[in-house]
C-alpha positions as a Markdown table, in Angstrom:
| # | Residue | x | y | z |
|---|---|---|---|---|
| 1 | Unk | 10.3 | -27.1 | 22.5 |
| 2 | Unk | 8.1 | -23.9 | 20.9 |
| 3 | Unk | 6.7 | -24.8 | 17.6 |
| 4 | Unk | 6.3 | -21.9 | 15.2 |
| 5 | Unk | 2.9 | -22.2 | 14.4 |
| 6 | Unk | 2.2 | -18.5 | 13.2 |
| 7 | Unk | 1.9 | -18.3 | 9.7 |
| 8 | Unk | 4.9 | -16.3 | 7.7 |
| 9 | Unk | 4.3 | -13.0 | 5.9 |
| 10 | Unk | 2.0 | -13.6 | 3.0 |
| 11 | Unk | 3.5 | -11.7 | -0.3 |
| 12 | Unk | 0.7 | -9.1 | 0.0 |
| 13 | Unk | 0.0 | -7.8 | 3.4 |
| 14 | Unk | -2.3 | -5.0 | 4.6 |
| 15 | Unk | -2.1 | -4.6 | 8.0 |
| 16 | Unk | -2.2 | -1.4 | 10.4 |
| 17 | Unk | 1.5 | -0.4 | 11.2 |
| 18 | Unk | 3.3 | 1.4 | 13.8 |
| 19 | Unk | 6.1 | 4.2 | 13.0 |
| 20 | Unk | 8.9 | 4.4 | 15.1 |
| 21 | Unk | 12.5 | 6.5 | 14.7 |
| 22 | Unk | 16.1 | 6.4 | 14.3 |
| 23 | Unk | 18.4 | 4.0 | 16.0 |
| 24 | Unk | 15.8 | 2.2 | 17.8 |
| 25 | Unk | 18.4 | -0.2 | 19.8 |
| 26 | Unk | 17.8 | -3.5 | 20.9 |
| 27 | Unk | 17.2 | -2.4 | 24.8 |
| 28 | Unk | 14.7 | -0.6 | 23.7 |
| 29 | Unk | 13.2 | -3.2 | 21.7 |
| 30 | Unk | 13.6 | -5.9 | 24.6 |
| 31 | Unk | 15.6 | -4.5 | 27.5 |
| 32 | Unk | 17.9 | -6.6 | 29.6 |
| 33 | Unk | 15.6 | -7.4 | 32.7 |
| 34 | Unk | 13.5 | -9.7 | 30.3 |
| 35 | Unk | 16.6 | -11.9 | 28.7 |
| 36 | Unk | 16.0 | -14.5 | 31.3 |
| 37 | Unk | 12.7 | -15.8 | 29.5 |
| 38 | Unk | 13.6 | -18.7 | 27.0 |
| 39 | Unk | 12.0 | -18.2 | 23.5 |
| 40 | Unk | 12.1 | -22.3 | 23.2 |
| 41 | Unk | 9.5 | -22.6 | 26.0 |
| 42 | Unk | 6.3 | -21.4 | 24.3 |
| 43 | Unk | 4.5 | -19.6 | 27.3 |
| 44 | Unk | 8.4 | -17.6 | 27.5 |
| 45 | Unk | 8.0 | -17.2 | 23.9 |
| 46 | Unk | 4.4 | -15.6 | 24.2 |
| 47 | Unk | 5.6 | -13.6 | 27.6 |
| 48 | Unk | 8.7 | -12.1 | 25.6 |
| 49 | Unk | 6.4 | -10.8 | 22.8 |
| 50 | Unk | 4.4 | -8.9 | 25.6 |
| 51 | Unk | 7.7 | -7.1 | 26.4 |
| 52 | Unk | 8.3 | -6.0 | 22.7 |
| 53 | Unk | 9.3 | -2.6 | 22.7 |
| 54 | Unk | 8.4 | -1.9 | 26.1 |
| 55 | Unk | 12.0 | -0.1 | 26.5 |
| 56 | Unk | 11.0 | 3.1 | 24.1 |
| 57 | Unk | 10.3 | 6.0 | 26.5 |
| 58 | Unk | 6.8 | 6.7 | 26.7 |
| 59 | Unk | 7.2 | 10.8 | 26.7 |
| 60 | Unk | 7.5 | 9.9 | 22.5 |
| 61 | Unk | 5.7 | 7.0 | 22.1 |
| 62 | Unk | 2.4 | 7.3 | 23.8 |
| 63 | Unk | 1.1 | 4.3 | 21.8 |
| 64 | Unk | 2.4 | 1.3 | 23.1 |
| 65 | Unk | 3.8 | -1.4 | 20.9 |
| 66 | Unk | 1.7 | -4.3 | 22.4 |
| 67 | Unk | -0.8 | -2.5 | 25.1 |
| 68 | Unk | -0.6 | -2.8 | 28.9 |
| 69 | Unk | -1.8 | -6.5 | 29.7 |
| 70 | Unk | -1.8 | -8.0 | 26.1 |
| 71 | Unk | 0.2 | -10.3 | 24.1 |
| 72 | Unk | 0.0 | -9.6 | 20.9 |
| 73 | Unk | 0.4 | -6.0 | 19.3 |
| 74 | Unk | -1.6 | -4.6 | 16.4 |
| 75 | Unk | 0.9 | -3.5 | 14.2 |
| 76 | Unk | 1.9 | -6.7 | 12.1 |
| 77 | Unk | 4.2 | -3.8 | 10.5 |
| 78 | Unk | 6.6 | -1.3 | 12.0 |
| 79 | Unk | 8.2 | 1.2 | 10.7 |
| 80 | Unk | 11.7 | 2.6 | 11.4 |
| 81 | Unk | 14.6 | 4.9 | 10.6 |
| 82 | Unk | 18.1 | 4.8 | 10.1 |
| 83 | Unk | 20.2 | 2.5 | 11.9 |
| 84 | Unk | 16.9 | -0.1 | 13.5 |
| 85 | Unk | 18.3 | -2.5 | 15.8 |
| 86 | Unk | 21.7 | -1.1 | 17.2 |
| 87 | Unk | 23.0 | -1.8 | 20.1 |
| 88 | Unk | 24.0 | -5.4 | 21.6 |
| 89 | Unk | 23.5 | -8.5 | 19.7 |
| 90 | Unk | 20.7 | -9.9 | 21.4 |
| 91 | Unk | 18.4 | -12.1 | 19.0 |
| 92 | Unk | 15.9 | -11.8 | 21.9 |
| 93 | Unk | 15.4 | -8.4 | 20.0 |
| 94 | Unk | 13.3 | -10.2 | 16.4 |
| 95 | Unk | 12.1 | -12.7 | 18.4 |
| 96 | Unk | 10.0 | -10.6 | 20.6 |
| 97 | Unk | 8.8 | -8.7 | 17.9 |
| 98 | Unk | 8.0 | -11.7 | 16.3 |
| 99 | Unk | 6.2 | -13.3 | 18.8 |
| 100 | Unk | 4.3 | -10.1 | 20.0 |
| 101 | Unk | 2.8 | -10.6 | 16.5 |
| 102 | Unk | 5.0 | -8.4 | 14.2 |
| 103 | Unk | 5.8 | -9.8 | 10.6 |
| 104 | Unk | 7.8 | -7.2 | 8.8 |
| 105 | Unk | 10.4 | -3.8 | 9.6 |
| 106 | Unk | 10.7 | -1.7 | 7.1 |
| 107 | Unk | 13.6 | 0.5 | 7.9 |
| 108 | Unk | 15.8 | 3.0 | 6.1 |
| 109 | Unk | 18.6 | 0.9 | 7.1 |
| 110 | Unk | 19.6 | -1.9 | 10.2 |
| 111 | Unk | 22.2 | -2.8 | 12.4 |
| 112 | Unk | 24.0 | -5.3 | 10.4 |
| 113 | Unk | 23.6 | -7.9 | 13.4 |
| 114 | Unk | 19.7 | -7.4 | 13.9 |
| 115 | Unk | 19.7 | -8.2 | 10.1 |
| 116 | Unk | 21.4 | -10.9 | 10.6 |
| 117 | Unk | 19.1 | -12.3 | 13.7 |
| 118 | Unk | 16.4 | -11.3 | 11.6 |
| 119 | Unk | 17.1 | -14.1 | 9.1 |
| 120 | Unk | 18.9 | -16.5 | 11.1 |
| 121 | Unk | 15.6 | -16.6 | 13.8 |
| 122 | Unk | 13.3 | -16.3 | 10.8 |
| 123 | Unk | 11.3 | -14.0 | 13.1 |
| 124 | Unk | 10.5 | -11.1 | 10.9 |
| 125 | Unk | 10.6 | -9.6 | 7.4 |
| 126 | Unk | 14.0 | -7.2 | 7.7 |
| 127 | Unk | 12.7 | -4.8 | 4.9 |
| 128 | Unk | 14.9 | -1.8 | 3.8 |
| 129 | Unk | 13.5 | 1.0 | 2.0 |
| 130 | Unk | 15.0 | 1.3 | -1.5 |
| 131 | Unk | 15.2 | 5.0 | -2.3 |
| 132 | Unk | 16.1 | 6.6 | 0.8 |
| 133 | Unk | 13.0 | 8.5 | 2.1 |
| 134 | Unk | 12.0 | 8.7 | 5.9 |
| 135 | Unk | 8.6 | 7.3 | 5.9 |
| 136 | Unk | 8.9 | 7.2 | 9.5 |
| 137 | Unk | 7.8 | 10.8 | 9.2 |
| 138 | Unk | 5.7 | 10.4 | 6.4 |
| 139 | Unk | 3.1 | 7.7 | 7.5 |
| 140 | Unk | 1.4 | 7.3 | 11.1 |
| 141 | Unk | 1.0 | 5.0 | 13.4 |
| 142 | Unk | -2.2 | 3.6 | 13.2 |
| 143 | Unk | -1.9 | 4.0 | 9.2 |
| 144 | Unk | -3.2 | 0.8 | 7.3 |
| 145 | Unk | -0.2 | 0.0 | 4.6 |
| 146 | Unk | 0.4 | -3.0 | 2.1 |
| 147 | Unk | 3.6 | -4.4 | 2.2 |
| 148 | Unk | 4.3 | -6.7 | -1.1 |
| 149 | Unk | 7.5 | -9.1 | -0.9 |
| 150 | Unk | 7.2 | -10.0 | -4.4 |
| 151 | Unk | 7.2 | -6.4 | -6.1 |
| 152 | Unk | 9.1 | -5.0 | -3.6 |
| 153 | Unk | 6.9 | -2.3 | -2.2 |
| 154 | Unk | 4.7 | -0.7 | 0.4 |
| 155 | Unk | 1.7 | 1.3 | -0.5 |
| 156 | Unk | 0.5 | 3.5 | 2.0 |
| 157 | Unk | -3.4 | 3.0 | 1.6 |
| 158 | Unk | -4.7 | 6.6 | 2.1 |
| 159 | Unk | -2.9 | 8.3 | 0.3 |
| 160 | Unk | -1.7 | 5.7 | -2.7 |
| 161 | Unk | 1.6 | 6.3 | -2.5 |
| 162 | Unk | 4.2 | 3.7 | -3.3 |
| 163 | Unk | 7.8 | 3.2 | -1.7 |
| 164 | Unk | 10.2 | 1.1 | -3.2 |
| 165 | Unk | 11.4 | -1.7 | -1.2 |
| 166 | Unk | 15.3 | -3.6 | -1.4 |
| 167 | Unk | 14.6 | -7.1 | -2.4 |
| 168 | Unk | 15.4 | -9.7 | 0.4 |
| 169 | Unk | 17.3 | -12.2 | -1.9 |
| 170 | Unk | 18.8 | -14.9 | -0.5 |
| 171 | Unk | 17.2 | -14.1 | 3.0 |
| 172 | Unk | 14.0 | -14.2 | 1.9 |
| 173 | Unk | 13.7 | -18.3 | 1.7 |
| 174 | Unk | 15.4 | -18.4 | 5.2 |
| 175 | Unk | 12.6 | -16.3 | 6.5 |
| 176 | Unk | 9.9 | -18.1 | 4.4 |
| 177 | Unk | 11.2 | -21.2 | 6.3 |
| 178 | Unk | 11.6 | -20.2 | 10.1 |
| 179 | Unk | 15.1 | -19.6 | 10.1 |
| 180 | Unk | 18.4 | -21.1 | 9.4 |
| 181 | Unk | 18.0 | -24.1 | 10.9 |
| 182 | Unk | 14.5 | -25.1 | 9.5 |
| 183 | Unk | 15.6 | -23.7 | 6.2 |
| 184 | Unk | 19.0 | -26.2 | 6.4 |
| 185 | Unk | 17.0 | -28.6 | 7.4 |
| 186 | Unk | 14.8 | -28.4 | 4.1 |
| 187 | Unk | 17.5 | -28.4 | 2.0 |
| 188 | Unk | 19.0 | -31.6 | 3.4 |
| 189 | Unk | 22.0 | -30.1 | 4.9 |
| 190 | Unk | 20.6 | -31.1 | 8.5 |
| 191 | Unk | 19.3 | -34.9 | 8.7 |
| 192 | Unk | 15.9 | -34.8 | 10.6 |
| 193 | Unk | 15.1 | -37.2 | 12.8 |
């Protein structure tokens, strides 16, 4: 069985990001043709990430997620727009963002379910912005930004400027751990063997 063995969002995090649009849906994030690889079998896990995002049309997104014949991507940080994560309920969706190398979304707002896979994987960071602005079409991809968990922000590093970030709550600990399971099993409400 895969181990998570990448390290989980530190509370400051300045990374290049990548800016993506509205209802980016989970085929487009990891379309169908690629839900036979199992996430549990690490060199599945590390194929999958390759795949991340592959399904946005390239016409709009010349840069590429993860580039042709890596892994990893390198954009730790992606930005979207309203709505990130419609579409089916796959949780293949986080977890090939999270193993192509991503670590946060910060979104004007999610599909309730990829939310919800988010936490329960303990894939990514499932950031909503706070005040409503469309930094999708404020920032660019490419654009170095600092995301910080424990204010609740992102500072764009050019230009200073500082966007106000929902606090996780109750999900952040989840995520901290690995996910649900990991997390339940901390707590003591799973016995370990």
């Amino acid at each position: 069985e895969r181990k998570k063995t990448q390290p989980r969002l530190p509370q400051k995090n300045s990374k290049k990001k990548t800016s993506l649009f509205q209802n980016i849906d989970t085929d487009q994030i990891i379309p169908a043709e690629y839900l036979t690889l199992v996430p549990s079998k690490p060199d599945e896990y590390e194929k999958l990430g390759s795949y991340a995002l592959i399904g946005l049309p390239e016409h709009l997104y010349p840069t590429r997620f993860v580039a042709d014949g890596a892994m990893k991507t390198e954009y730790p940080v992606v930005i979207g727009g309203d709505n990130f994560g419609c579409g089916s309920s796959r949780e293949h969706a986080p977890v090939a963002m999270g193993a192509a190398g991503a670590r946060v979304v910060v979104a004007e707002s999610y599909a309730r379910i990829f939310f919800r896979n988010c936490v329960a994987t303990g894939e990514l960071y499932p950031s909503e912005l706070a005040d409503g602005i469309r930094i999708c079409d404020e920032l660019q991809t490419g654009e170095e930004v600092v995301v910080d968990l424990e204010k609740d922000t992102l500072t764009a590093v050019a230009s200073g400027k500082v966007y106000s970030l929902k606090p996780l709550g109750d999900a952040g600990p989840v995520i901290d751990a690995g996910g649900i399971f990991e997390f339940a099993r901390r707590q003591g409400m799973i016995k370990t063997a």
